[in-house]
C-alpha positions in Angstrom: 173.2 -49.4 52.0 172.0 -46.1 53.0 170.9 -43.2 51.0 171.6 -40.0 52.5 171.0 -36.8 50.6 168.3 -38.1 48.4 168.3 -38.1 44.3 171.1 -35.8 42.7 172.1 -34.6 39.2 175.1 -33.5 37.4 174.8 -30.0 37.3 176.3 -29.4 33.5 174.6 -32.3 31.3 173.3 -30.7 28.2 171.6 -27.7 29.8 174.1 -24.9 28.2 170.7 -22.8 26.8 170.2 -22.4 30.9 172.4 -20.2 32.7 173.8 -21.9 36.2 171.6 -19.7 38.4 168.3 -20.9 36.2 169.7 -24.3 35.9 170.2 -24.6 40.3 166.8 -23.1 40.8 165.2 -25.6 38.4 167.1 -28.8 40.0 165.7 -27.5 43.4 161.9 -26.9 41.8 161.7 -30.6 40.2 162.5 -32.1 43.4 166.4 -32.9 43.9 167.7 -32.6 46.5 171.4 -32.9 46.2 174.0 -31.9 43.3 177.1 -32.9 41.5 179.2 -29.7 40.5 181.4 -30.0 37.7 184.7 -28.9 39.0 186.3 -27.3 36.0 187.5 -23.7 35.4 185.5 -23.3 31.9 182.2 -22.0 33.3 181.2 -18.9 33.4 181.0 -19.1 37.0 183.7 -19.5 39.4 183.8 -22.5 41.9 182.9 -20.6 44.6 179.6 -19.2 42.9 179.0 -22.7 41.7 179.0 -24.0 45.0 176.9 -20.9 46.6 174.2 -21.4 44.0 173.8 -24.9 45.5 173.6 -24.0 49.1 171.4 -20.7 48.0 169.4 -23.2 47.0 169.3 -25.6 49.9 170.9 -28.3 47.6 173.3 -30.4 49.1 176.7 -31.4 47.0 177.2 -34.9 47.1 180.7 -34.0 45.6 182.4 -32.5 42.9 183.9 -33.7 39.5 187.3 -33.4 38.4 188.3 -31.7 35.2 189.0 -34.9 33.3 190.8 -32.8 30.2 193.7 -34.0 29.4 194.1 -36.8 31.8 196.7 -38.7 30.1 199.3 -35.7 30.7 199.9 -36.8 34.3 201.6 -40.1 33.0 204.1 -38.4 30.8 207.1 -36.9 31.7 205.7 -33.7 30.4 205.6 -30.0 31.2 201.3 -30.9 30.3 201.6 -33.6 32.9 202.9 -30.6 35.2 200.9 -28.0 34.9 198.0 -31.0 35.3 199.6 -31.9 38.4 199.2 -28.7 39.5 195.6 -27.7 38.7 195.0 -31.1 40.5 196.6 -29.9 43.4 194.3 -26.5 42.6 190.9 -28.5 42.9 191.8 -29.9 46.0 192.6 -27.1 47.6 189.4 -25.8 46.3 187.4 -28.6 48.1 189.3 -27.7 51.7 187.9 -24.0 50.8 184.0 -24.6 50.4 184.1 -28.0 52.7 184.1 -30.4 49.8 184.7 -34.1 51.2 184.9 -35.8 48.2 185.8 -35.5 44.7 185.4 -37.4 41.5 188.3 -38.1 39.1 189.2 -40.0 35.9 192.7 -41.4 35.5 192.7 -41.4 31.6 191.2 -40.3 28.6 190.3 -42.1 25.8 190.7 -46.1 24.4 195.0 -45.5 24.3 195.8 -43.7 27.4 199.7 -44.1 28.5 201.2 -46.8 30.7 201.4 -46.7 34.1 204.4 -44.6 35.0 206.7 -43.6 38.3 206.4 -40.2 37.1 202.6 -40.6 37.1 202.3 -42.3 40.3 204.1 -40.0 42.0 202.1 -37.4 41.2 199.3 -39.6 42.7 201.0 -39.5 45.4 200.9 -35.6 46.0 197.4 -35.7 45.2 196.4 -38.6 47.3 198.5 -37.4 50.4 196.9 -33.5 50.2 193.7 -34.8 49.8 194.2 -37.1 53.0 195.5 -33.8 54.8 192.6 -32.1 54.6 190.2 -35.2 55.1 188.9 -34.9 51.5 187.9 -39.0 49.6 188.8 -39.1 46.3 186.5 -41.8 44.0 188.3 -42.9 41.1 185.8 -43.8 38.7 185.5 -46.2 36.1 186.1 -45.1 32.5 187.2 -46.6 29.3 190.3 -48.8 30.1 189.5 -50.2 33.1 193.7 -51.2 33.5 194.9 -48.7 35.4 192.2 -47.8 37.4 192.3 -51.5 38.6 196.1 -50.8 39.3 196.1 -47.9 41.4 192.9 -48.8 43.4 195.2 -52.2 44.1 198.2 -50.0 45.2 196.4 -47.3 47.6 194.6 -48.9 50.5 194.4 -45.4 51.5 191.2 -44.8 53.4 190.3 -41.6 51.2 191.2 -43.1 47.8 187.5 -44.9 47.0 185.8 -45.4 44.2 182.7 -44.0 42.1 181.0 -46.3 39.8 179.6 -45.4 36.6 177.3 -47.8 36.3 176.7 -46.9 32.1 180.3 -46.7 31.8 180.4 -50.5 33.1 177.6 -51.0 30.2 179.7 -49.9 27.4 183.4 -50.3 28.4 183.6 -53.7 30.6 180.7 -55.5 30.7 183.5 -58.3 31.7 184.1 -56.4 34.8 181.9 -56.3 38.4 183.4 -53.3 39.4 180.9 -53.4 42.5 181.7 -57.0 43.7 185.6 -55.9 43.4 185.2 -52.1 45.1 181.7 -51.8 46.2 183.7 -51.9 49.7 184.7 -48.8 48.9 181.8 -46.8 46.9 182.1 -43.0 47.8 180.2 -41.8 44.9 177.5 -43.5 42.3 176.8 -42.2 38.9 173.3 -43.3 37.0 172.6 -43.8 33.4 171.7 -46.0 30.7 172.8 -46.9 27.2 172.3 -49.9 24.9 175.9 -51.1 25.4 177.4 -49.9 22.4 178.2 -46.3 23.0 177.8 -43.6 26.2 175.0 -42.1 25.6 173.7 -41.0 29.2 170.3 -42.0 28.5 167.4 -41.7 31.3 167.3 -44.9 33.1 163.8 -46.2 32.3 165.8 -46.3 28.2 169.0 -49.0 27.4 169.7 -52.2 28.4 170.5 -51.7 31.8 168.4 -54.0 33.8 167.8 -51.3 37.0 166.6 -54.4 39.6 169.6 -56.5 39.1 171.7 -52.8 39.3 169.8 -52.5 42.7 170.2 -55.9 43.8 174.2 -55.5 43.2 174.1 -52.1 45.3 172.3 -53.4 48.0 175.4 -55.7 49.0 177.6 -52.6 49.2 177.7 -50.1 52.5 177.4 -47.1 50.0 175.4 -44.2 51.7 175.7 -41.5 49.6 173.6 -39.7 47.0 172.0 -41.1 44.2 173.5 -38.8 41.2 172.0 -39.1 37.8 174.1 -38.3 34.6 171.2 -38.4 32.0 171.6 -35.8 29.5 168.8 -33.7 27.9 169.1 -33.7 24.2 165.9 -32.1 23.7 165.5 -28.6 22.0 166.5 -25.2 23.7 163.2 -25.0 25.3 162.9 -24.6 29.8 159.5 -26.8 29.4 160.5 -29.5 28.0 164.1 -29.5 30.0 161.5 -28.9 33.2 159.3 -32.0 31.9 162.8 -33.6 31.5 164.1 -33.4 34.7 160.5 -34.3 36.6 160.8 -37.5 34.8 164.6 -38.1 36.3 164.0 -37.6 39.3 160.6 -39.7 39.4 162.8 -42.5 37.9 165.5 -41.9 41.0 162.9 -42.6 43.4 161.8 -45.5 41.8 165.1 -47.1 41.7 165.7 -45.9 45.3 162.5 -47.8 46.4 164.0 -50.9 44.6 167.1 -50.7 47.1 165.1 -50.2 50.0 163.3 -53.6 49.2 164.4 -56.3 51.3 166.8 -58.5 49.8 
């Protein structure tokens, strides 16, 4: 594997004392070098600020994350699954706008999402064929029932419909599951975090039970040449220090774990 971009962070994990202008600034002052926008419509900034902040601040965006509310709408035959639909349709018009390539989605929410359903993969198949149109990779990334993600990344061979692993999500939800021997073929997007395998915590990675050399080890068998993005959220108190200190000690932890995938195997 290759990593191009360098270290990245989310750019909305438990900074809301910051606004996104401070928050930018300070990502680019402790050393990242690339950023994950959250793609929703509830911050106070519009997408297109969002992603001018980033490239004010000569951060590059490894890609942008889907507004995961309400999720399970798009199964029903609904007019929530609908309007979904169409704010789906929204985001990826977005990313053809401000030269996006790829964006990451959830295909349910929650532990009792709906079953798989025609209405549901046809909307998939809107979504999937605009986003092809305009060249844009969708990562479907590993949540809480791992079923139907499974299912639709065994029905779409298409070469824009990849995957992004959560590797704390993997912790918690399917420790069963090697999600990167079964897609690391098609890794478009990587999210980093620990836990202690009982709840998602988003921990930095030096805490949990996530052993990071074997994580490396697994990563350097795929082709995956993106970012590194981590998803660690500060918990600390309203205080730009601390959050500063914070953030130092991410990104000192990404390079250490990008060193351990540069080792030779």
């Amino acid at each position: 594997m290759k990593i191009k971009n360098g270290i990245g962070i989310s750019d909305a994990n438990g900074f809301p004392f910051l606004s996104c202008s401070e928050r930018f600034r300070l990502y680019k002052e402790c050393g990242f070098t690339s950023v994950m926008i959250w793609w929703g419509e509830d911050d106070s900034l519009s997408r297109e600020e969002r992603v001018g902040l980033a490239r004010i601040n000569n951060l590059n965006i490894s890609n942008v994350h889907s507004d995961f509310y309400n999720m399970n709408s798009i199964w029903l035959d609904s007019v929530d699954g609908n309007y979904k639909f169409n704010k789906l349709l929204q985001e990826i018009e977005d990313c053809h706008k401000y030269n996006i390539n790829t964006i990451v989605m959830h295909l349910t929410n929650g532990d009792t999402p709906p079953e798989i359903s025609d209405i549901g993969l046809k909307r998939l198949d809107g979504i999937f064929e605009l986003a092809l149109k305009y060249g844009i990779t969708i990562a479907l990334e590993n949540v809480r029932k791992p079923e139907t993600l499974i299912f639709v990344l065994e029905k779409y061979s298409n070469s824009n419909v990849n995957f992004c692993y959560d590797c704390g999500h993997e912790n918690v939800w399917s420790k069963d599951i090697d999600w990167l021997k079964l897609y690391g073929d098609r890794l478009s997007a990587i999210h980093l975090h620990n836990n202690y395998g009982e709840t998602d915590d988003h921990l930095s990675l030096s805490q949990g039970l996530i052993e990071l050399e074997g994580l490396a080890n697994k990563l350097k068998e795929t082709e995956y040449e993106g970012s590194l993005n981590i998803e660690s959220i500060y918990k600390g108190v309203h205080n730009i220090e601390k959050l500063r200190v914070f953030l130092e000690e991410l990104y000192e932890e990404g390079i250490k774990f990008s060193e351990l995938l540069l080792e030779e195997k």
